[in-house]
N, C-alpha and C positions, 0 to 999 in steps of 0.2 A: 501598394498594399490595400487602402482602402477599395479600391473595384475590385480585388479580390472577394472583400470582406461584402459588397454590395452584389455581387451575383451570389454568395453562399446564400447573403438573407433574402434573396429573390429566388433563390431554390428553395427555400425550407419552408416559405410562403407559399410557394407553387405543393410543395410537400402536404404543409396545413392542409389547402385546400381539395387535392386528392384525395386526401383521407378521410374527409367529411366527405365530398360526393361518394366515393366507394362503401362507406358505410352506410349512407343514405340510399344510394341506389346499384350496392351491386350482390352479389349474389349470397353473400351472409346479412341480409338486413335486419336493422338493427329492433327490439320488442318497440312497443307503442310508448312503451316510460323507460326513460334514461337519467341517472343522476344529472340534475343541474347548480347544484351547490355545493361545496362541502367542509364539514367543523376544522376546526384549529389539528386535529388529532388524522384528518386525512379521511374520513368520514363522509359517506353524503347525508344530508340533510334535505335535501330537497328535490323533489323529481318534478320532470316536464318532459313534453311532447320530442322526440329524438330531431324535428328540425331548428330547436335551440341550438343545435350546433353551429349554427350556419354563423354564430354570432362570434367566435373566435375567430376564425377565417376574416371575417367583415370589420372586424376592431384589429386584427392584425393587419390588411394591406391601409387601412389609413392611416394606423399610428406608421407605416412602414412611408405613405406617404407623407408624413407630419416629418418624421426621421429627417427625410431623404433631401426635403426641403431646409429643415434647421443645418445640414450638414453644407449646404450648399451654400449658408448665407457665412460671408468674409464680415467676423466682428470684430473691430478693431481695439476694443477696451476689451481688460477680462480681470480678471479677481483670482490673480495664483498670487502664490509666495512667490514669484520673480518678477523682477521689474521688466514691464514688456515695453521695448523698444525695437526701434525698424529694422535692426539687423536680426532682431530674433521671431518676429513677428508673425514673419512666412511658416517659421516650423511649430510655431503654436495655432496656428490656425487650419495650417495640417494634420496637426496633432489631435486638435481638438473636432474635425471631422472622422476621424482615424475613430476617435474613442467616441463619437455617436455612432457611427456605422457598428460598433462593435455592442454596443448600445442594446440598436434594434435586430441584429443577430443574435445576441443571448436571449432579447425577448421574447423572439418569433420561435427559437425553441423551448424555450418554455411554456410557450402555448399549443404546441404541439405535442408535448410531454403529457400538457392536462388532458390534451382531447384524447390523444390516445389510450390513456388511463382511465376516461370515459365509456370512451368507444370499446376497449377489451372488457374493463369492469361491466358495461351493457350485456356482450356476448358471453359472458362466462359467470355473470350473479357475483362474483367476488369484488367488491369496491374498497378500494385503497389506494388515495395518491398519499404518496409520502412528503412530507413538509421537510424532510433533510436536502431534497434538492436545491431548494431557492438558494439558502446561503455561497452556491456551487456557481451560479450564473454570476455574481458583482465581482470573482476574483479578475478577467478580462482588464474588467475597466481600472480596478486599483494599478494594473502592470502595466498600462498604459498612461497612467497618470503619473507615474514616478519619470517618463521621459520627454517631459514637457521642459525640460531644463537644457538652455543652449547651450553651445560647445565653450564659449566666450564666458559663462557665468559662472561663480564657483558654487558648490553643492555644500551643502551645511556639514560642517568641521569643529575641530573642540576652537579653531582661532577666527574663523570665519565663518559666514551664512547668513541666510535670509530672514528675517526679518519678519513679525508676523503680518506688516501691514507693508509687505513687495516691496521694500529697500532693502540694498544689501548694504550689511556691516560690517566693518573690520572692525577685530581687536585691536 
């Protein structure tokens, strides 16, 4: 599942970056000022030179490199409500690359989301990115944090469960 999850975010990267150079150089280009900031309400507030784009694309493939590397490193301690021992060890560590990959796939579309809300708001004078999306990109990772729990551990019950400091308890 996760090399699933790493070619979509190396498509949606390749994606970003198409649609900043086709803006920038192809045959609707884009005025000389394009919004570069914008208020809490979805607003720009601020304009610049239309190759400020370049700077999503550029902060996307390193956070995608930063990603790709953290996803990569086997950490052996980690800080869940269950107690990580050797026999469960392997599916939280898969787990927990599973849920950075998915990571920096909801963020790589989200920055694609902005540019293009950009990039259309540029070509058409209407400016509005809507602030209802973000909340839309964290649900991935909550779904994938409820299944860090091994087969062998029991799940929190009115007689049993974990513990806030990763012991389990019995009644």
């Amino acid at each position: 599942m996760r090399k699933t999850i790493e070619v979509l975010a190396l498509i949606v990267l390749g994606y970003l970056s198409w649609i900043t150079y086709w803006a920038l150089n192809g045959l609707d280009r884009l005025p000389d000022r394009v919004p570069t900031h914008f208020d809490i309400s979805g607003h720009p507030n601020a304009w610049g030179s239309p190759t400020i784009l370049w700077v999503l694309p550029a902060v996307g493939a390193g956070l995608y490199l930063l990603f790709t590397g953290l996803a990569s490193v086997r950490f052996r301690s980690y800080n869940l409500p269950v107690r990580v021992t050797q026999a469960n060890l392997p599916l939280i560590q898969e787990k927990t690359s599973e849920m950075i990959a998915w990571i920096k796939t909801e963020m790589l579309c989200l920055f694609v989301y902005i540019q293009s809300g950009i990039i259309q708001g540029a070509r058409v004078g209407a400016f509005r990115l809507s602030p209802a999306i973000v909340p839309i990109f964290p649900g991935g990772d909550l779904r994938d944090s409820r299944n860090l729990h091994g087969r062998d551990h029991p799940r929190r019950t009115g007689t049993s469960g974990i513990s806030s400091h990763g012991r389990i308890r019995q009644k």
